[in-house]
C-alpha positions in Angstrom: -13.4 28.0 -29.8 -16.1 28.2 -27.0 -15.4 26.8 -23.3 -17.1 23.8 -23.8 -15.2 22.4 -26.6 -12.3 23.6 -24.6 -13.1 21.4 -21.7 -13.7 18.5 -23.9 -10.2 18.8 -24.9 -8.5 19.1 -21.8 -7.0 16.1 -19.9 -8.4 15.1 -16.3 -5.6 16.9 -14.5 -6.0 20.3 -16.4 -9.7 20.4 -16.2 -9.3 19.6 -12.5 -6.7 22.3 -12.0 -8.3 24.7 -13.7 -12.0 24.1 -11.8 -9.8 24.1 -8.3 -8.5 27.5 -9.9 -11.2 28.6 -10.3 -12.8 28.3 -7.1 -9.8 28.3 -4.8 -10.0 31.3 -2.9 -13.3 30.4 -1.9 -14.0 28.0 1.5 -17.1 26.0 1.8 -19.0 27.1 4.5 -18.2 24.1 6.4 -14.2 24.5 6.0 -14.6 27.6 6.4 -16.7 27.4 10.2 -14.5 24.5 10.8 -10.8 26.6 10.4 -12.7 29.7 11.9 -13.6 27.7 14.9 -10.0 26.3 15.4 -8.6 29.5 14.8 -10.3 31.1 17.8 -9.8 28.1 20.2 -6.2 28.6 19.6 -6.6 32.0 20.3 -7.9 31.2 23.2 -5.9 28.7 24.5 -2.7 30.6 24.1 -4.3 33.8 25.7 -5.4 31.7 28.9 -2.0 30.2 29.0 -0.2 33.1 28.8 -2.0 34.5 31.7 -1.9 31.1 33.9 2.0 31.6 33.7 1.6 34.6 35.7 0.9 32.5 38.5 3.1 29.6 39.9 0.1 27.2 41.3 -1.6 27.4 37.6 1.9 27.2 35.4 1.3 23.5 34.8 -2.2 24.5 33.2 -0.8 26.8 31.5 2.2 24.6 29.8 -0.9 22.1 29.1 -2.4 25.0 27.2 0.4 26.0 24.9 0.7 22.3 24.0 -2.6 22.1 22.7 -2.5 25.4 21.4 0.5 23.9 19.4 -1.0 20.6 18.5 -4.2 22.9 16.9 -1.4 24.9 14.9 -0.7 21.5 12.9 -4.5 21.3 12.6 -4.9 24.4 10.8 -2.8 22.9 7.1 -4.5 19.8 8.1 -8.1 21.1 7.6 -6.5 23.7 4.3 -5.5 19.8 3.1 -8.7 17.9 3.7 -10.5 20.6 1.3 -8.2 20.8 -1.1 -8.5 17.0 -1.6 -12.3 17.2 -1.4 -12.2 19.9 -4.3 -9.9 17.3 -6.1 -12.3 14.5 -5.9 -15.8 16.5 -6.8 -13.8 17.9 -10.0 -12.2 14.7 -11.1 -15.7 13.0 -10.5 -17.7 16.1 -12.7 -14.8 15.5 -15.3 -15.6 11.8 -15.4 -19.1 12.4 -15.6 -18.5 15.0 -18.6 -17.2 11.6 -20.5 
């Protein structure tokens, strides 16, 4: 059988799983800047707060620094999710279309 009779005969869910498959390993450029970018800022903000703990007048800055550097650790899945769902929607829309 060719692939196109193949994807006529698969249900929503396995043509959508097997697109996402397909496809998963690569980012879009935008997801891709955007988990870049908060990958460095945390970076960042953990190496500036590891050095404000050296000193007792900037240890408060420095506490305020690992917090966000924590808070942009649950960002991280959060942006990994956002695509994922994206990826979801364009293939379950192309599958509809396909109808």
């Amino acid at each position: 059988m060719t692939e196109e009779v193949d994807e006529q005969e698969q249900t929503k869910d396995e043509y959508v799983d097997l697109k996402m498959g397909k496809h998963d390993v690569f980012f879009k450029k935008s997801y891709e800047i955007l988990y870049t970018l908060n990958d460095f800022l945390l970076g960042l903000w953990f190496l500036i707060g590891s050095v404000f703990f050296y000193f007792e007048s900037t240890k408060m800055w420095g506490v305020t620094l690992f917090v966000l550097g924590s808070i942009q650790m649950l960002i991280r899945p959060t942006i990994r999710l956002v695509h994922r769902f994206h990826l979801r929607k364009i293939y379950s829309q192309e599958y509809e279309n396909k109808l």
